[in-house]
PDB file of N, CA, C and O in Angstrom:
ATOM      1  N   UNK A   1       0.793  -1.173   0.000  1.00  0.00           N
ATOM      2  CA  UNK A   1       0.000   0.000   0.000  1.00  0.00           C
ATOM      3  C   UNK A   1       0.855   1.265   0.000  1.00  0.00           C
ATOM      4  O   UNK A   1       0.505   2.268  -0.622  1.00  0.00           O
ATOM      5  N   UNK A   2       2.227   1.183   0.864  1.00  0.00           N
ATOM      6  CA  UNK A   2       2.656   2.263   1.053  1.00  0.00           C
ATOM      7  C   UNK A   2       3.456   2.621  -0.638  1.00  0.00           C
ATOM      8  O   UNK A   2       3.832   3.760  -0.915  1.00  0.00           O
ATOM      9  N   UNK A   3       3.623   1.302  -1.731  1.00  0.00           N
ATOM     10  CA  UNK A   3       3.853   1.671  -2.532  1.00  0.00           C
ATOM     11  C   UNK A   3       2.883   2.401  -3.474  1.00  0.00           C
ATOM     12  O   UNK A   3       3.318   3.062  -4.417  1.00  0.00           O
ATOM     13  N   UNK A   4       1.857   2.308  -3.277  1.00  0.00           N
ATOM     14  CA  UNK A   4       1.041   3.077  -4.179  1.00  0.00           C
ATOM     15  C   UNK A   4       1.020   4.520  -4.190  1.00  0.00           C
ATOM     16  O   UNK A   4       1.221   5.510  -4.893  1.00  0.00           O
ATOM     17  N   UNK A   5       0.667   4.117  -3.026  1.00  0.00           N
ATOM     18  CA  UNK A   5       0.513   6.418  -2.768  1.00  0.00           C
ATOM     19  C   UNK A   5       2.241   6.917  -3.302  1.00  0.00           C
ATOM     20  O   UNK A   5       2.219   7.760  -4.199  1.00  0.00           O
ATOM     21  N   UNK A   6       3.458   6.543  -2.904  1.00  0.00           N
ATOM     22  CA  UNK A   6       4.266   7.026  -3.735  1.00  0.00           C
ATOM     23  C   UNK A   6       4.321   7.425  -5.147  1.00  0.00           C
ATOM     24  O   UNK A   6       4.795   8.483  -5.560  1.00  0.00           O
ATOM     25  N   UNK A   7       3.599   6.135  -6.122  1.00  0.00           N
ATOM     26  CA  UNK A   7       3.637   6.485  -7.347  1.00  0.00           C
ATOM     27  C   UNK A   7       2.621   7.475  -7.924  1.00  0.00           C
ATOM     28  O   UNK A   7       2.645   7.816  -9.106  1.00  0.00           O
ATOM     29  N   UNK A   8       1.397   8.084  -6.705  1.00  0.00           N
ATOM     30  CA  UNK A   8       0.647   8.462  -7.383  1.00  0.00           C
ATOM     31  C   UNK A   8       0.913   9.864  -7.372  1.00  0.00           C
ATOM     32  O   UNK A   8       1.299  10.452  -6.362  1.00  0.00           O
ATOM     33  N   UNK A   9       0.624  10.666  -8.989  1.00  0.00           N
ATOM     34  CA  UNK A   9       0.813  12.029  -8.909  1.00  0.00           C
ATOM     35  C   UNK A   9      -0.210  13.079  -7.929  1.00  0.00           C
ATOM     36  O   UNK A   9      -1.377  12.991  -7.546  1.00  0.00           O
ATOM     37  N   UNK A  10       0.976  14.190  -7.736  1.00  0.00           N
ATOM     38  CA  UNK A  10       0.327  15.144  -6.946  1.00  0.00           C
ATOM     39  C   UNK A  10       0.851  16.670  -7.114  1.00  0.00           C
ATOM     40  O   UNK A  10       1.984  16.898  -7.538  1.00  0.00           O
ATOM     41  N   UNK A  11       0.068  17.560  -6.800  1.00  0.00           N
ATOM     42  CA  UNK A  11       0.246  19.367  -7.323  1.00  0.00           C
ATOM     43  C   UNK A  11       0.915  19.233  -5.813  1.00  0.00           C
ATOM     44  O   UNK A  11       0.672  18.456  -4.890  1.00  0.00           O
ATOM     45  N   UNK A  12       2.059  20.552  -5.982  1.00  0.00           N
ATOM     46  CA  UNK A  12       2.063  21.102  -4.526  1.00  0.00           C
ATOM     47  C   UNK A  12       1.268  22.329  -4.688  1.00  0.00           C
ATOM     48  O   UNK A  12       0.931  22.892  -5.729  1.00  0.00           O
ATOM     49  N   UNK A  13       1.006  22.670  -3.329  1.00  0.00           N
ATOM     50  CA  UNK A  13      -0.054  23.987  -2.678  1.00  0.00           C
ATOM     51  C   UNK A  13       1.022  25.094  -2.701  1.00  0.00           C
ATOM     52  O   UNK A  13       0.441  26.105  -2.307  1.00  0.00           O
ATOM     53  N   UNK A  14       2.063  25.335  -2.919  1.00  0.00           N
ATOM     54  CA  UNK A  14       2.960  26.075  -2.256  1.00  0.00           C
ATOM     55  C   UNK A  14       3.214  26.879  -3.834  1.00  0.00           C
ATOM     56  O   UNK A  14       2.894  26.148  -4.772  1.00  0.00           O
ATOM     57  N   UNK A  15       3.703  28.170  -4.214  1.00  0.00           N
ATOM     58  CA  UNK A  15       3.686  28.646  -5.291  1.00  0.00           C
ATOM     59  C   UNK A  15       4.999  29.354  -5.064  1.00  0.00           C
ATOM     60  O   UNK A  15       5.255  30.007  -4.052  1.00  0.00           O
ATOM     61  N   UNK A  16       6.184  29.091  -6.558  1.00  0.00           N
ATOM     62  CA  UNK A  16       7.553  29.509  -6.410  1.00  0.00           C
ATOM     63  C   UNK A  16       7.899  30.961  -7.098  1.00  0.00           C
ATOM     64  O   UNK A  16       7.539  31.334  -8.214  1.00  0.00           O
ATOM     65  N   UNK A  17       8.665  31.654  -6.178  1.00  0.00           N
ATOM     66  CA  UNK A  17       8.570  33.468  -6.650  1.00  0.00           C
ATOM     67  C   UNK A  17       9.119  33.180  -8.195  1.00  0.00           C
ATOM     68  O   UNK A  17       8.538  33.849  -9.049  1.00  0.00           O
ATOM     69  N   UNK A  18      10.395  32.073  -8.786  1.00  0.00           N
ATOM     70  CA  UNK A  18      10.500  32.023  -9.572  1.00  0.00           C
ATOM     71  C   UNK A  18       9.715  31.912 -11.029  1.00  0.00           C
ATOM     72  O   UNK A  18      10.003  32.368 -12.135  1.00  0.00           O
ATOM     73  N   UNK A  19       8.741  31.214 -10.620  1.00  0.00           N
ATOM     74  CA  UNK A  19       7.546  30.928 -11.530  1.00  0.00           C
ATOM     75  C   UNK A  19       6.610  32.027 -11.771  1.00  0.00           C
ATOM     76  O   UNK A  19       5.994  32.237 -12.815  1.00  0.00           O
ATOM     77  N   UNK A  20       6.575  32.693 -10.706  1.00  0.00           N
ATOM     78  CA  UNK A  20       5.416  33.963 -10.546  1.00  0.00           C
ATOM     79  C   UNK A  20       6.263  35.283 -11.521  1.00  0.00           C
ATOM     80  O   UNK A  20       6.046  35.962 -12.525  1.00  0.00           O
ATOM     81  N   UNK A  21       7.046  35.147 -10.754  1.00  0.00           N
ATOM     82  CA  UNK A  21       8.227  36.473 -12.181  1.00  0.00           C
ATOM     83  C   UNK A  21       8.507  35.804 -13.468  1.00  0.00           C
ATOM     84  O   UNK A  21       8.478  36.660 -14.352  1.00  0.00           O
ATOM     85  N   UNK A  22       8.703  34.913 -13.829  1.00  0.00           N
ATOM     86  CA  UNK A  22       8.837  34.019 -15.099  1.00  0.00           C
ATOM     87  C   UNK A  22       7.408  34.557 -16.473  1.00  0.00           C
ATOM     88  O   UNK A  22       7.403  35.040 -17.605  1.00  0.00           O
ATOM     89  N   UNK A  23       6.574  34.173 -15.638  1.00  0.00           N
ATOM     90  CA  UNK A  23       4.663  34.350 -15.859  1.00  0.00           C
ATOM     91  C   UNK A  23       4.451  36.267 -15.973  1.00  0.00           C
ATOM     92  O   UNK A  23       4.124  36.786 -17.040  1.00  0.00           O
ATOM     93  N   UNK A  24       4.706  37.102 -14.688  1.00  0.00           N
ATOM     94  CA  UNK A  24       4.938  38.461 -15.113  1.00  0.00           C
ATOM     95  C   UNK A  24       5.873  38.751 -16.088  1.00  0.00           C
ATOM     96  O   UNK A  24       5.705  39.665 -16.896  1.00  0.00           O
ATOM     97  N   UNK A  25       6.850  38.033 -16.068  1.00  0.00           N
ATOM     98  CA  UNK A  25       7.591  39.102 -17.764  1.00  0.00           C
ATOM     99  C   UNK A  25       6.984  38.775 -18.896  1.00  0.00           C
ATOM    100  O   UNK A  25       6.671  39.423 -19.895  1.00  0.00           O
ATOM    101  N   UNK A  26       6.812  37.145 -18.432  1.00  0.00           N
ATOM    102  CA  UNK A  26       6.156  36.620 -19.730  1.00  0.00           C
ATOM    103  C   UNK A  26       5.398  37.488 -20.325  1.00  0.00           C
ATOM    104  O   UNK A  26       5.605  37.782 -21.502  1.00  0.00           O
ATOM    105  N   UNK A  27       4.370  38.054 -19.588  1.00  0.00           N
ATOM    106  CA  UNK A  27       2.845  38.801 -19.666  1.00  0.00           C
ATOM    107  C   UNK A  27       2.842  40.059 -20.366  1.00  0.00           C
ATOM    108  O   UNK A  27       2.019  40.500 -21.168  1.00  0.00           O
ATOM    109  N   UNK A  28       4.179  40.685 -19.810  1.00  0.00           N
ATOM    110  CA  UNK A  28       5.208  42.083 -20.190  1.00  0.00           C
ATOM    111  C   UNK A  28       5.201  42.436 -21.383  1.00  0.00           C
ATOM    112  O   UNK A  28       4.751  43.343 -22.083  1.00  0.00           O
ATOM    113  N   UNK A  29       6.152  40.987 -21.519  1.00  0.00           N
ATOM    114  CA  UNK A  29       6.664  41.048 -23.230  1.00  0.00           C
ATOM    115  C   UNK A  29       5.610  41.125 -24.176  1.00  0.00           C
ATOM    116  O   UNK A  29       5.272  41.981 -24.993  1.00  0.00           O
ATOM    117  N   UNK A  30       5.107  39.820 -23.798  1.00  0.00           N
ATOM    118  CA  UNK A  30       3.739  39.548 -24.900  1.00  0.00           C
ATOM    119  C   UNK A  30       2.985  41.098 -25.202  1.00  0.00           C
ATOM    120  O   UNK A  30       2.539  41.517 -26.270  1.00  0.00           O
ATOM    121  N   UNK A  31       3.021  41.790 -23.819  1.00  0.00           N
ATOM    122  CA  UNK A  31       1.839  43.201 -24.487  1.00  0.00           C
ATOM    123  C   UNK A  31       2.585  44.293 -24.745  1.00  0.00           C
ATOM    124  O   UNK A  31       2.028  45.246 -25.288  1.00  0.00           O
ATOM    125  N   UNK A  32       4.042  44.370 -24.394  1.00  0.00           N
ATOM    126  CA  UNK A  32       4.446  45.088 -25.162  1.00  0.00           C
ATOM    127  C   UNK A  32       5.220  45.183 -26.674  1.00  0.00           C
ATOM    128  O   UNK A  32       5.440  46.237 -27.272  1.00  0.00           O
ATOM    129  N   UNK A  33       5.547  43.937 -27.100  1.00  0.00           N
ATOM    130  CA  UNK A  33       5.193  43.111 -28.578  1.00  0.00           C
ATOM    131  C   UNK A  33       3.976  43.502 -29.057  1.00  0.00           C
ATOM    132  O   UNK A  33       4.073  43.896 -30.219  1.00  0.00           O
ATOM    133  N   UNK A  34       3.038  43.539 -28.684  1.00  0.00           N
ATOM    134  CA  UNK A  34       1.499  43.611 -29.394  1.00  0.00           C
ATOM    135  C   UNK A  34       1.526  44.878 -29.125  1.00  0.00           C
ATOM    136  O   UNK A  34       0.971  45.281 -30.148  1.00  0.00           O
ATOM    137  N   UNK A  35       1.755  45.827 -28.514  1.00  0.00           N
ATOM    138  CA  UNK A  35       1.549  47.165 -28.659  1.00  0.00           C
ATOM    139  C   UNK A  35       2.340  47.582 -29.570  1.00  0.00           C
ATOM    140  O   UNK A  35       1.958  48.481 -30.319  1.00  0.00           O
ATOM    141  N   UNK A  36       3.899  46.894 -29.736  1.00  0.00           N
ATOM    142  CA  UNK A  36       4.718  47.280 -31.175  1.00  0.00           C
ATOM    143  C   UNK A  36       4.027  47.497 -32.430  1.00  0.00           C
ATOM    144  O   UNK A  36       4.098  48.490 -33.155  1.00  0.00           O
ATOM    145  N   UNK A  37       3.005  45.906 -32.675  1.00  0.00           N
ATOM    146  CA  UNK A  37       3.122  45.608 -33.424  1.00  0.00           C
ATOM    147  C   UNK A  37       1.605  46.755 -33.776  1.00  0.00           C
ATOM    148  O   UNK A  37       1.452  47.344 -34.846  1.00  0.00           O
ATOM    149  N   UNK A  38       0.729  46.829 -32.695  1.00  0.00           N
ATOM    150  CA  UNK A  38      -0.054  48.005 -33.366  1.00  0.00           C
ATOM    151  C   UNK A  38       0.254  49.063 -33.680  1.00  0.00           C
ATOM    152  O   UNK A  38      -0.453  49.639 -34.506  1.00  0.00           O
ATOM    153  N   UNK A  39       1.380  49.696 -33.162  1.00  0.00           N
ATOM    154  CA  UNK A  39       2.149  51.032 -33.394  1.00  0.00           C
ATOM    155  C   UNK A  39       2.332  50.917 -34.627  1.00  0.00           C
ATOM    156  O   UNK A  39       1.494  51.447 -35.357  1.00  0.00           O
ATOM    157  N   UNK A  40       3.504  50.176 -35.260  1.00  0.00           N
ATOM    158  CA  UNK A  40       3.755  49.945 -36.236  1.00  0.00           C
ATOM    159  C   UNK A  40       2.650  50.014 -37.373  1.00  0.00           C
ATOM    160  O   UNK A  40       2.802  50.723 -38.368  1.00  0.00           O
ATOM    161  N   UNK A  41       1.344  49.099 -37.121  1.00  0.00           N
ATOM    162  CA  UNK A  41       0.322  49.329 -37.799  1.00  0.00           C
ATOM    163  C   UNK A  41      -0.162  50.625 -38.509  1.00  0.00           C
ATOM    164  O   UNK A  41      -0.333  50.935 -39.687  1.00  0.00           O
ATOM    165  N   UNK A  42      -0.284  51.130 -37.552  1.00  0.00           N
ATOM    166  CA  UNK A  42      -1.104  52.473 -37.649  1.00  0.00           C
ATOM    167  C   UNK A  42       0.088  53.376 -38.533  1.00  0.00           C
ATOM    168  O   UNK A  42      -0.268  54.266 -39.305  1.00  0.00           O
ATOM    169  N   UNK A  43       1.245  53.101 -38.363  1.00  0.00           N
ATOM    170  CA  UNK A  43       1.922  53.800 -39.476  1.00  0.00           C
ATOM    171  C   UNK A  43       2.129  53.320 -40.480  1.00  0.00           C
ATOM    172  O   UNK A  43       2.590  54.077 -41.334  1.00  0.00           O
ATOM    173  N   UNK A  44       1.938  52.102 -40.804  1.00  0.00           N
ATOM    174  CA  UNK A  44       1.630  51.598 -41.884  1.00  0.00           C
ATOM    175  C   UNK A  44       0.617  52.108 -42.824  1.00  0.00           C
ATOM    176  O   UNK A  44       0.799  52.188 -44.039  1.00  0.00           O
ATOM    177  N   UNK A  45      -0.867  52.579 -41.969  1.00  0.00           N
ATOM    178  CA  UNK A  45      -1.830  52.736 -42.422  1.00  0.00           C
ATOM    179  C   UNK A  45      -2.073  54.111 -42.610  1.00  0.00           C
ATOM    180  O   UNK A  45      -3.151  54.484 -43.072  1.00  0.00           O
ATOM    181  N   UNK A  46      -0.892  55.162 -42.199  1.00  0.00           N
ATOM    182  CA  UNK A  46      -1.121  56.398 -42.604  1.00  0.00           C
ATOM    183  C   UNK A  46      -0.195  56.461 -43.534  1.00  0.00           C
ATOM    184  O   UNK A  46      -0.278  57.500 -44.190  1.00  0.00           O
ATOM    185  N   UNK A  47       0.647  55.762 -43.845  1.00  0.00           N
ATOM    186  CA  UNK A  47       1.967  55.753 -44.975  1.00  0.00           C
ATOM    187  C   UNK A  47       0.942  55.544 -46.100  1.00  0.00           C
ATOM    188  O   UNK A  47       0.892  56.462 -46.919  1.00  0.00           O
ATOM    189  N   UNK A  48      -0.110  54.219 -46.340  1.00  0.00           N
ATOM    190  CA  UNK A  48      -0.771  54.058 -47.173  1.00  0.00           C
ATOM    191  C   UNK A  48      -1.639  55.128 -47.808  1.00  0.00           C
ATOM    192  O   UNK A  48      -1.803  55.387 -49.000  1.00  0.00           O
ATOM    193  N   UNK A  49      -2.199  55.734 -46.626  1.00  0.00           N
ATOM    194  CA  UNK A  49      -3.085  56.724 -46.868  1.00  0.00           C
ATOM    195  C   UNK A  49      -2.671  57.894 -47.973  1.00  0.00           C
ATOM    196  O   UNK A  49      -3.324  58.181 -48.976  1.00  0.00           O
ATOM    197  N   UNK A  50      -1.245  58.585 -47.479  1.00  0.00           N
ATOM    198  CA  UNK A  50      -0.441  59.438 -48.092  1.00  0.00           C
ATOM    199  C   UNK A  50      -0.435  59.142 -49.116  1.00  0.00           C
ATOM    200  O   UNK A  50      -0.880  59.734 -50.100  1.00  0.00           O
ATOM    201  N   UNK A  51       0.276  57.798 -48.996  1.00  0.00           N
ATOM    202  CA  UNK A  51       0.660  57.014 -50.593  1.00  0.00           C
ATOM    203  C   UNK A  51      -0.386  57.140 -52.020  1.00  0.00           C
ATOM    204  O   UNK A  51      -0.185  57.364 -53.213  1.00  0.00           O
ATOM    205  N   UNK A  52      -1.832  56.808 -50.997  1.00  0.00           N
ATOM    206  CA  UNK A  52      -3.072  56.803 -52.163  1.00  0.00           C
ATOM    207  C   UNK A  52      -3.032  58.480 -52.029  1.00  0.00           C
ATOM    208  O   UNK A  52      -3.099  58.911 -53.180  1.00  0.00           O
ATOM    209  N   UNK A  53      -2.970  59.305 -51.319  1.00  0.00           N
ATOM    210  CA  UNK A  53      -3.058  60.863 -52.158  1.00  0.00           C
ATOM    211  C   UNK A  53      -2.176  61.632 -53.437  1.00  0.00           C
ATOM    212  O   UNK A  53      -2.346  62.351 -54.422  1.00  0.00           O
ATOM    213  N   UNK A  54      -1.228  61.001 -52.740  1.00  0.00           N
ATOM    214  CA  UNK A  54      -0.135  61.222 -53.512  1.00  0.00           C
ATOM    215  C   UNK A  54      -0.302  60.626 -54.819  1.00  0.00           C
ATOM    216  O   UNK A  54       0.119  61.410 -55.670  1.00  0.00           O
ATOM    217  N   UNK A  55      -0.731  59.594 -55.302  1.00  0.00           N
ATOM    218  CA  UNK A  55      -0.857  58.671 -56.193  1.00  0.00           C
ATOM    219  C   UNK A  55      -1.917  59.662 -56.694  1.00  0.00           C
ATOM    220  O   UNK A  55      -1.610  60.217 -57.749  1.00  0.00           O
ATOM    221  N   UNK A  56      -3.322  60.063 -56.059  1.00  0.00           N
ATOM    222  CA  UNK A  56      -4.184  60.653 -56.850  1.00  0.00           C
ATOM    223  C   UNK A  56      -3.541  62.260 -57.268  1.00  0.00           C
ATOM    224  O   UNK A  56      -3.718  62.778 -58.371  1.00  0.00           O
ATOM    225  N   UNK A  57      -2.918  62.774 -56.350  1.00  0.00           N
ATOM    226  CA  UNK A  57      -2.633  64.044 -57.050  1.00  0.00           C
ATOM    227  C   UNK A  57      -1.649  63.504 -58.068  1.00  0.00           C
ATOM    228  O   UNK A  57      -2.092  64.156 -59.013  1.00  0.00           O
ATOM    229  N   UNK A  58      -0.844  62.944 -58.497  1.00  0.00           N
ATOM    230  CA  UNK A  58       0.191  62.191 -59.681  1.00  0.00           C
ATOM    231  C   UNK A  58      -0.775  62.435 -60.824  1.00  0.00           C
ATOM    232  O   UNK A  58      -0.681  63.283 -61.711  1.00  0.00           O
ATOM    233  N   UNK A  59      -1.772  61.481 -60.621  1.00  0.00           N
ATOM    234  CA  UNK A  59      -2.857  61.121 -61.489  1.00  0.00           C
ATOM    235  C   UNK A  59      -3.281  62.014 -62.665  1.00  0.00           C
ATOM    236  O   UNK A  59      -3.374  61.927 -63.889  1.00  0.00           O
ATOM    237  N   UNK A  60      -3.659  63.634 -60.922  1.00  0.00           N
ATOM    238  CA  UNK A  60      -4.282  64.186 -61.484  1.00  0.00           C
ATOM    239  C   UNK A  60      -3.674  65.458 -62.498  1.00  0.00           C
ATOM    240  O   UNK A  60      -4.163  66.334 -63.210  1.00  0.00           O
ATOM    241  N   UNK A  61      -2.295  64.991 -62.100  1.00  0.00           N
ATOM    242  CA  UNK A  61      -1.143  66.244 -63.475  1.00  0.00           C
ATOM    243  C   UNK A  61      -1.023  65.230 -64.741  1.00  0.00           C
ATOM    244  O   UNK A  61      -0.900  65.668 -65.885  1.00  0.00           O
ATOM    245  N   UNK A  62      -1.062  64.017 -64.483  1.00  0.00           N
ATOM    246  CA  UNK A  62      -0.746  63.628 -65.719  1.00  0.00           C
ATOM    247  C   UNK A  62      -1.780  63.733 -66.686  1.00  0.00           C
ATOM    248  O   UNK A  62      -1.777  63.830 -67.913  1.00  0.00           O
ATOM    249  N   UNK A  63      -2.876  63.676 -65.613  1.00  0.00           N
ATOM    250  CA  UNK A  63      -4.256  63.921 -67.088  1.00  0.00           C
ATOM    251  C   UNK A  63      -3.966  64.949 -67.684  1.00  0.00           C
ATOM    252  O   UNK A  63      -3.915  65.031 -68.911  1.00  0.00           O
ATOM    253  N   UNK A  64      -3.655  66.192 -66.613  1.00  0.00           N
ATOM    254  CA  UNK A  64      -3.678  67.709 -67.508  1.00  0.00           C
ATOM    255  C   UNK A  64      -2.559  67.714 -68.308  1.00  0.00           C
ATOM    256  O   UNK A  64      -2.692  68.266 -69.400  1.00  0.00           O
ATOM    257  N   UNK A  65      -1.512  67.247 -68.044  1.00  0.00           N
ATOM    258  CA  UNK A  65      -0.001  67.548 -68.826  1.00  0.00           C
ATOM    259  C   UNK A  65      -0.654  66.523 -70.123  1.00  0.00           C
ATOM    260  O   UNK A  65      -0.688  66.972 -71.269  1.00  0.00           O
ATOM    261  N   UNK A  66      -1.021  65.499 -69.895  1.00  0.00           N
ATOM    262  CA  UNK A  66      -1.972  64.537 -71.276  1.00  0.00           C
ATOM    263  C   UNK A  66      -2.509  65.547 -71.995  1.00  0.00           C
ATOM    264  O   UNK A  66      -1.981  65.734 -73.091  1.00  0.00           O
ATOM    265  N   UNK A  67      -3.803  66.562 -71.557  1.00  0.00           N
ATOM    266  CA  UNK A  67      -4.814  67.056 -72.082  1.00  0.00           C
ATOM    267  C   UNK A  67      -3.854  68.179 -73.022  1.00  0.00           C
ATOM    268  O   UNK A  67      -4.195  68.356 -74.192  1.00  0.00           O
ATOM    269  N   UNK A  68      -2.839  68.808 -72.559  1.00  0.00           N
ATOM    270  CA  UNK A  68      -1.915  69.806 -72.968  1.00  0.00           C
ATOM    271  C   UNK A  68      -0.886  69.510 -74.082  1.00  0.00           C
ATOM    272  O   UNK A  68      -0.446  70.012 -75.117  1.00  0.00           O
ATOM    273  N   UNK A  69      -0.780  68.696 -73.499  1.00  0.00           N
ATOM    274  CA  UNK A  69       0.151  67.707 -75.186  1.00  0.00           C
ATOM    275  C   UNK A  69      -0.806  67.940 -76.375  1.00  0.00           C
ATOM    276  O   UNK A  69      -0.576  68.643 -77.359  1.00  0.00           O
ATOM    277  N   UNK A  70      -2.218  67.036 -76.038  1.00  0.00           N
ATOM    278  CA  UNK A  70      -3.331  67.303 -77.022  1.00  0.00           C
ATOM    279  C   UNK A  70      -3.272  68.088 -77.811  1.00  0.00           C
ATOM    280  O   UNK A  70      -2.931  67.969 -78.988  1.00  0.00           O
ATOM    281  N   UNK A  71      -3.672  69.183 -77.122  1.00  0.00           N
ATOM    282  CA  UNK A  71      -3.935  70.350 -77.328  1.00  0.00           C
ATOM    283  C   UNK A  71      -2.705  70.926 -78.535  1.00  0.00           C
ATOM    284  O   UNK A  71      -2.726  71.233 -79.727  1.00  0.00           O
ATOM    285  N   UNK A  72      -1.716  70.860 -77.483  1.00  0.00           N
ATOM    286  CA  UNK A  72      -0.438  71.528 -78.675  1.00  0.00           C
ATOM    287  C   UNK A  72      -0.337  70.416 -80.039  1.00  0.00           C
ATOM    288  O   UNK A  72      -0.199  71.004 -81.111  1.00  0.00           O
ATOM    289  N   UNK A  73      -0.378  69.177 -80.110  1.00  0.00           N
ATOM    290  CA  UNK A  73      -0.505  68.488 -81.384  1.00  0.00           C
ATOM    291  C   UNK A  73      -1.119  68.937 -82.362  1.00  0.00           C
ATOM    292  O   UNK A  73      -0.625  69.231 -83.450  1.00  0.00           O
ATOM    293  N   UNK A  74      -2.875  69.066 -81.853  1.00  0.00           N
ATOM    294  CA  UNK A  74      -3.931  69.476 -82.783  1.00  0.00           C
ATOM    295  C   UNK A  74      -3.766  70.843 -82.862  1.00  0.00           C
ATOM    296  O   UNK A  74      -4.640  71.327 -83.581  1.00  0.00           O
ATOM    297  N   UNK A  75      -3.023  71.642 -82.428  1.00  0.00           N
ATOM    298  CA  UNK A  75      -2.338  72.625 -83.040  1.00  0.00           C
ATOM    299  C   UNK A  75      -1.625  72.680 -84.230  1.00  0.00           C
ATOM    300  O   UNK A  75      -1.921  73.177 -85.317  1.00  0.00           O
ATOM    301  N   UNK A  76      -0.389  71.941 -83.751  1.00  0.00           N
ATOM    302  CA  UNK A  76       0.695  71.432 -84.989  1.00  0.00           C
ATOM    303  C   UNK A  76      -0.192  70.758 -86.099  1.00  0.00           C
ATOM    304  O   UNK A  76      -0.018  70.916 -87.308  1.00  0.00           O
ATOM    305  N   UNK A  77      -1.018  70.103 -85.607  1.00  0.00           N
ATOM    306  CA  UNK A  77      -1.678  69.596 -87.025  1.00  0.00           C
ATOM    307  C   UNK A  77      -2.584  70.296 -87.340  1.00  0.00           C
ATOM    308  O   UNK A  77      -3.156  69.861 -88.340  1.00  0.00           O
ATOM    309  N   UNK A  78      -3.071  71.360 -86.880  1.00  0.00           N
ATOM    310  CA  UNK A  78      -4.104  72.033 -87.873  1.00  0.00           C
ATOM    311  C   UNK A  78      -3.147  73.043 -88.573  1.00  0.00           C
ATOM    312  O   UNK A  78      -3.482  73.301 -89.729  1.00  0.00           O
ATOM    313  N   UNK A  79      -1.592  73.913 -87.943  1.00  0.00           N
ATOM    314  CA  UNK A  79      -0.762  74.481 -88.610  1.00  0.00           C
ATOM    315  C   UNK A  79      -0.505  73.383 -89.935  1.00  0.00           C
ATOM    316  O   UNK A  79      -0.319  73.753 -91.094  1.00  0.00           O
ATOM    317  N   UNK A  80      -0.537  72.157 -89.538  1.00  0.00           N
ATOM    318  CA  UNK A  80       0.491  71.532 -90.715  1.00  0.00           C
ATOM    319  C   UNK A  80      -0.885  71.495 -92.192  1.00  0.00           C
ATOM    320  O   UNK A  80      -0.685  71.933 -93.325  1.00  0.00           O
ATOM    321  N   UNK A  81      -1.937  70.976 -91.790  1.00  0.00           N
ATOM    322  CA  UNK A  81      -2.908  71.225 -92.564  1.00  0.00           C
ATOM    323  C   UNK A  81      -3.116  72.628 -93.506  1.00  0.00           C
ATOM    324  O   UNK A  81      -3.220  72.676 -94.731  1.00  0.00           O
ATOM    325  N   UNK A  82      -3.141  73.713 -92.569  1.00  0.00           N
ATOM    326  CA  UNK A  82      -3.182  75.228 -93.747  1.00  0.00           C
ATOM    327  C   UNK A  82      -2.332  75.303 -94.530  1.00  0.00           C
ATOM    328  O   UNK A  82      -2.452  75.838 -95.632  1.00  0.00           O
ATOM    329  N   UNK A  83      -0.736  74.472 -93.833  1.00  0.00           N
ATOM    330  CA  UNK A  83       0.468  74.891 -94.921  1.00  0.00           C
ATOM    331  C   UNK A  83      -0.139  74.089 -96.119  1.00  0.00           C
ATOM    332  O   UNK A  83      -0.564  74.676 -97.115  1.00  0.00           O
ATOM    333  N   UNK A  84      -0.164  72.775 -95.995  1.00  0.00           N
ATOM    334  CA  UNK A  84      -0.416  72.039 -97.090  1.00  0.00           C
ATOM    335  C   UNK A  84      -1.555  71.975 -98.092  1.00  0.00           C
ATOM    336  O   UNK A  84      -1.724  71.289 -99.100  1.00  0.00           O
ATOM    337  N   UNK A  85      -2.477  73.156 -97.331  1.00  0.00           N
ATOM    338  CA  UNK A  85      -3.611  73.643 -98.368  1.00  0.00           C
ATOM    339  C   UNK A  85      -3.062  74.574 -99.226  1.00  0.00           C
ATOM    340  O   UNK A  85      -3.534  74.492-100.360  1.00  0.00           O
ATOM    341  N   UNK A  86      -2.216  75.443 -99.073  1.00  0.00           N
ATOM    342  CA  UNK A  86      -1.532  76.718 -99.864  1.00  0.00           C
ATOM    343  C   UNK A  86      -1.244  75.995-100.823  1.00  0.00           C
ATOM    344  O   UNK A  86      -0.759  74.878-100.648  1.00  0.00           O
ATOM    345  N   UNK A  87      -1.499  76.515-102.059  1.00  0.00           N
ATOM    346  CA  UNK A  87      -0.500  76.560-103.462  1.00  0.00           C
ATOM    347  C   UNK A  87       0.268  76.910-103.624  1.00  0.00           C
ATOM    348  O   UNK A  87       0.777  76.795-104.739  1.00  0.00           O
TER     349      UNK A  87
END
């Protein structure tokens, strides 16, 4: 009998400071990792933001510098047209 109760498992009641500080840093790290990693986020997500303005104001010179080219071509070609109507 007295061999049994030896083999059988058991918790101790008693709790080690080592384990308890082990568990607090643990806890530490983990949320201040996850607060990195939202920091980081959020500048991610205003970099993007910029990025898409920036991209639309780009956009919006190239249409006009486009529309302006136009413009001066059908110039040149309506000049080139009168010359080539002259006799």
């Amino acid at each position: 009998m007295a061999e049994q109760s030896s083999n059988k498992f058991h918790f101790e009641k008693t709790l080690n400071i080592g384990h308890l500080l082990t568990t607090a840093v643990l806890i530490v790290s983990v949320t201040i990792y996850v607060m990195q990693i939202e920091s980081r986020i959020n500048v991610m997500e205003v970099t993007q933001h910029n990025m898409s303005l920036r991209i639309d104001r780009e956009s919006g010179r190239t249409e006009a510098t486009l529309a302006k080219i136009e413009r001066y071509l059908q110039r040149i070609e309506d000049k080139l047209d009168r010359k080539a109507d002259r006799p």
